[in-house]
C-alpha positions as CSV (number, residue, x, y, z in Angstrom):
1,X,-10.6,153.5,180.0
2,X,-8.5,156.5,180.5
3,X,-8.1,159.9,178.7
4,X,-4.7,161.9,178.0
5,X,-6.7,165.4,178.3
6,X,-10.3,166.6,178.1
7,X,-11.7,168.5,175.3
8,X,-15.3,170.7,175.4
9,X,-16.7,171.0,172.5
10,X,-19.0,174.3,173.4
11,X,-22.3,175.1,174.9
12,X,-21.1,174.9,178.5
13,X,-24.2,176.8,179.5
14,X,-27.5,177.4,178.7
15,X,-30.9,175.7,179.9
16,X,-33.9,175.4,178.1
17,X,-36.8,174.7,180.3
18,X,-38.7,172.0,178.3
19,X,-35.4,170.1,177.3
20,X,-34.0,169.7,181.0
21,X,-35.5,168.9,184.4
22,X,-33.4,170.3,187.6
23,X,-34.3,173.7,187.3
24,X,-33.9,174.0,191.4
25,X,-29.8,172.0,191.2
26,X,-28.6,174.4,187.6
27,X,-25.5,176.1,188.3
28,X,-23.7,177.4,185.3
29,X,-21.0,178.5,186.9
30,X,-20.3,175.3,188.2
31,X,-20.3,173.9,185.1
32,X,-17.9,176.8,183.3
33,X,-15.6,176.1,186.8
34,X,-15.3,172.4,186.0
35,X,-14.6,173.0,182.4
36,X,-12.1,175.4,183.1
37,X,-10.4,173.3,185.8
38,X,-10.4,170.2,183.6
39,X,-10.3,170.7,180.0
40,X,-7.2,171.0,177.7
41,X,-9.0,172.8,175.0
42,X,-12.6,174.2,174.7
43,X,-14.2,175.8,171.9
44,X,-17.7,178.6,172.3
45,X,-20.9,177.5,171.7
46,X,-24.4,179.2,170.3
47,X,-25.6,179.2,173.5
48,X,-22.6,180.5,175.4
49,X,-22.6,183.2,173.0
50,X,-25.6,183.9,173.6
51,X,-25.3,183.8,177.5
52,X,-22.6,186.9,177.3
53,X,-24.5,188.2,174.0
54,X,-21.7,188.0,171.7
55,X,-22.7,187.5,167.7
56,X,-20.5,184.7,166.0
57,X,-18.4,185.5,163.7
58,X,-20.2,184.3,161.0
59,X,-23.5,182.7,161.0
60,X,-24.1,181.1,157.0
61,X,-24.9,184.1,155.3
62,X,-26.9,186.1,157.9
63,X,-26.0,189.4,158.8
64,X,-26.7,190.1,162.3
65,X,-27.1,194.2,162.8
66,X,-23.9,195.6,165.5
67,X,-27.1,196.8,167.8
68,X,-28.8,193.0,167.8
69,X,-29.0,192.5,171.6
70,X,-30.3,196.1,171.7
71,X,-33.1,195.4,169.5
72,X,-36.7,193.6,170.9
73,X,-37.3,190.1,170.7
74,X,-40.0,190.7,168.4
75,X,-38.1,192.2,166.1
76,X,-34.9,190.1,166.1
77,X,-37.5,187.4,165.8
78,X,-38.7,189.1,162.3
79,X,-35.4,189.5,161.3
80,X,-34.5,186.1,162.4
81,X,-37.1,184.9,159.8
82,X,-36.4,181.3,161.1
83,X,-32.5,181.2,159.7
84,X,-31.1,181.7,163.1
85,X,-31.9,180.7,166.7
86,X,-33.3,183.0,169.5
87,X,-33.6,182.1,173.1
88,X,-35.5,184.1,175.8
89,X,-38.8,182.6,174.9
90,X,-37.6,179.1,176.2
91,X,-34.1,179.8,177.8
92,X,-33.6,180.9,181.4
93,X,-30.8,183.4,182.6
94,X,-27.1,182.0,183.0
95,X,-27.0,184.3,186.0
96,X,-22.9,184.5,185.5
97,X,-20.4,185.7,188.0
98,X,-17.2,188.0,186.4
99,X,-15.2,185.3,186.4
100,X,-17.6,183.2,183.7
101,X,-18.5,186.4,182.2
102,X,-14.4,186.7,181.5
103,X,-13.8,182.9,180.6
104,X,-16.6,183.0,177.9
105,X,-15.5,185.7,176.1
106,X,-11.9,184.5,176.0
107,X,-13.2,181.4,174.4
108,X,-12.5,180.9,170.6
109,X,-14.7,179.5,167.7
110,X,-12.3,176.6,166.4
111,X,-9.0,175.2,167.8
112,X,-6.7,173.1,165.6
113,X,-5.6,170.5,168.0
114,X,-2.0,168.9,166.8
115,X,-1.3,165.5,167.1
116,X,2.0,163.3,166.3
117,X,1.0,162.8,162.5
118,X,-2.3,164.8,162.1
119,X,-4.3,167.9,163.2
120,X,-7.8,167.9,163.9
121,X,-10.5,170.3,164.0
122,X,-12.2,171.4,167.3
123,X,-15.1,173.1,166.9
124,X,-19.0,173.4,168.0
125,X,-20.8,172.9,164.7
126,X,-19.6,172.9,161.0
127,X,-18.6,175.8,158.6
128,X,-20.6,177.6,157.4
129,X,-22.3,177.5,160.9
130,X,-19.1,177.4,163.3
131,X,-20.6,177.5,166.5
132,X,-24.2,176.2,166.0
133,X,-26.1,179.7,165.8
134,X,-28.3,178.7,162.8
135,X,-31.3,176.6,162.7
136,X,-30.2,174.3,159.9
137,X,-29.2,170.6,160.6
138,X,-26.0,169.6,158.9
139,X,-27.8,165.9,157.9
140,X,-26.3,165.2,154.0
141,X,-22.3,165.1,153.4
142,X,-23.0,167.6,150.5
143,X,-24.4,169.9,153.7
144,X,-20.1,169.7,154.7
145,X,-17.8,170.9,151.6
146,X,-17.4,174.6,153.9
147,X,-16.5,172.6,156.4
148,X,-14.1,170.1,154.5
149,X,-12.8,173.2,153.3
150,X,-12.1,174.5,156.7
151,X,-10.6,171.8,157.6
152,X,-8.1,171.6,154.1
153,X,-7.5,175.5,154.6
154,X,-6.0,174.1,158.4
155,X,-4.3,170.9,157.4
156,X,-6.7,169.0,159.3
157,X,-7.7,164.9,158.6
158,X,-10.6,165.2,161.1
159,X,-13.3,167.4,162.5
160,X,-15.0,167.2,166.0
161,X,-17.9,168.9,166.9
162,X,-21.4,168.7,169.3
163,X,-24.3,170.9,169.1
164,X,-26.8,168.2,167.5
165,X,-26.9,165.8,170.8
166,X,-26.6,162.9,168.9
167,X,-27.4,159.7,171.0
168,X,-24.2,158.0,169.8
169,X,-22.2,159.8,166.2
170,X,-23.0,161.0,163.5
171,X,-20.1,160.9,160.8
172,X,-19.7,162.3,157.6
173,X,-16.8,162.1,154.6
174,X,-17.2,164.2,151.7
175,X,-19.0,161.1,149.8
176,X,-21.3,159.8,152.2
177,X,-23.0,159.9,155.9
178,X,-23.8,157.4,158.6
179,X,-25.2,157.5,162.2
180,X,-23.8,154.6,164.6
181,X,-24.7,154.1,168.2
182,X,-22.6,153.6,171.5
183,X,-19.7,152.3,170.1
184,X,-16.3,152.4,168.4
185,X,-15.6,153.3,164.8
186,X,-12.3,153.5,162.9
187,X,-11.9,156.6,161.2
188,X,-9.0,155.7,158.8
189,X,-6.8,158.6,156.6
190,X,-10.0,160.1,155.1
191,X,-11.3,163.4,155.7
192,X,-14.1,163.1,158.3
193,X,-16.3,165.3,160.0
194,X,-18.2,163.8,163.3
195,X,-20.5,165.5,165.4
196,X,-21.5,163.1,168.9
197,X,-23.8,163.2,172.5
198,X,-24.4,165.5,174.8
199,X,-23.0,165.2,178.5
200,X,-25.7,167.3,179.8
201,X,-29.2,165.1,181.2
202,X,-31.5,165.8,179.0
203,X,-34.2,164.4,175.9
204,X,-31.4,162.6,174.9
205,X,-29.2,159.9,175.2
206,X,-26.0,161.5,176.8
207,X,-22.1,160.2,176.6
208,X,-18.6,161.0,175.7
209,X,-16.1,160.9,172.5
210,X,-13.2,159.0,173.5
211,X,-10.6,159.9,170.2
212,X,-7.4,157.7,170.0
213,X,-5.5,160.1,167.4
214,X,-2.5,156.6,166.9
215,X,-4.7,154.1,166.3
216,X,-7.5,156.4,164.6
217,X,-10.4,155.6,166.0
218,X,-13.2,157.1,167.7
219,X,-15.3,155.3,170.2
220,X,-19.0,157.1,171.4
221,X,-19.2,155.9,175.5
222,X,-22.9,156.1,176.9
223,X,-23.4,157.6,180.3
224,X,-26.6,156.3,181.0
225,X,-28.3,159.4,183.0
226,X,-32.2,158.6,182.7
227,X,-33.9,161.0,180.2
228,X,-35.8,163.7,180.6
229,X,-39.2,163.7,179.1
230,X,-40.7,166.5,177.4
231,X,-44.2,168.5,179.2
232,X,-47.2,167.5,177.8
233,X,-47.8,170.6,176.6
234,X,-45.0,171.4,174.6
């Protein structure tokens, strides 16, 4: 099964020490050199905003303060108030050269990707949460009419997106929502919205989108890699 061009859908970097297991073999900017090298299109993620501490441009409502890297965890935390996502307590350093400092920053929040009779809408997680930086889980269609929007506002018949490591897709019109495994769906002329796996080896199932834009389908491919199992004492 071949591929026309290779599209990253964000969070190129980031480890979280209870979700992964080769702490000694992480290599970030091996991984931002591989997607650079290899991918058509990539969009940012959460967490490779928050590797070069850049606030997304919007984030569902929350205001992040100008200063909010300058500010202690403690109080970011309290501001947080559990809306959106903070890292040090469970995420280790990126420990990025210039050059993935410079490629991460160049990276944008959506892409609208063109095709022969359609665009489609590239981005890490759904409007009114772009890039994942939130703590709420898109899970009922009524969860996507930002996003639909979007995607209207951009002339856009579909929307793909990661961030929620499904194990298979997860795919969502504006009237209803279904998860499928490993396996090939046809997405037809309707507006639809699918977020899919992981490539990283971790807690769950990893794989690939494969997206034939003629025929309008969209197949989920496992990879396989054996999981990761949480600590004990997490």
């Amino acid at each position: 099964m071949g591929a026309d061009e290779v599209i990253c859908l964000g969070d190129i970097v980031g480890y979280s020490v209870p979700f992964y297991g080769y702490l000694a073999t992480r290599d970030a900017n091996r991984c931002l050199d591989l997607v650079q090298r290899h991918c058509s299109e990539v969009v940012i993620g959460n967490h490779d905003l928050f590797a070069i501490r850049k606030l997304p441009s919007h984030a569902a409502g929350f205001s992040y303060p100008e200063d909010w890297y300058r500010r202690s965890f403690a109080e970011r935390k309290r501001l947080a108030d559990g809306k959106v996502f903070l890292y040090e307590d469970h995420e280790l350093p990126s420990l990025l050269n210039d050059n993935s400092l410079c490629y991460l920053h160049s990276l944008p929040e959506i892409i609208v990707k063109p095709f022969a009779t359609h665009n489609v809408l590239l981005s890490h997680y759904a409007d009114p949460d772009i890039t994942g930086s939130c703590t709420f889980e898109v899970s009922h269609h009524h969860h996507l009419a930002d996003h639909f929007a979007t995607m209207g506002r951009h002339q856009c018949l579909h929307g793909l997106s990661g961030n929620d490591h499904i194990p298979g897709m997860k795919i969502f019109t504006p009237g209803q929502v279904w998860q499928t495994g490993f396996e090939r769906h046809e997405l037809g002329h309707s507006p639809t919205w699918i977020t899919g796996p992981t490539v990283s080896r971790g807690t769950m199932a990893n794989g690939v989108m494969i997206y034939d834009s003629a025929a309008m389908t969209l197949s989920a491919v496992a990879l396989g890699t054996p999981l990761h199992h949480l600590p004990a004492s997490i």
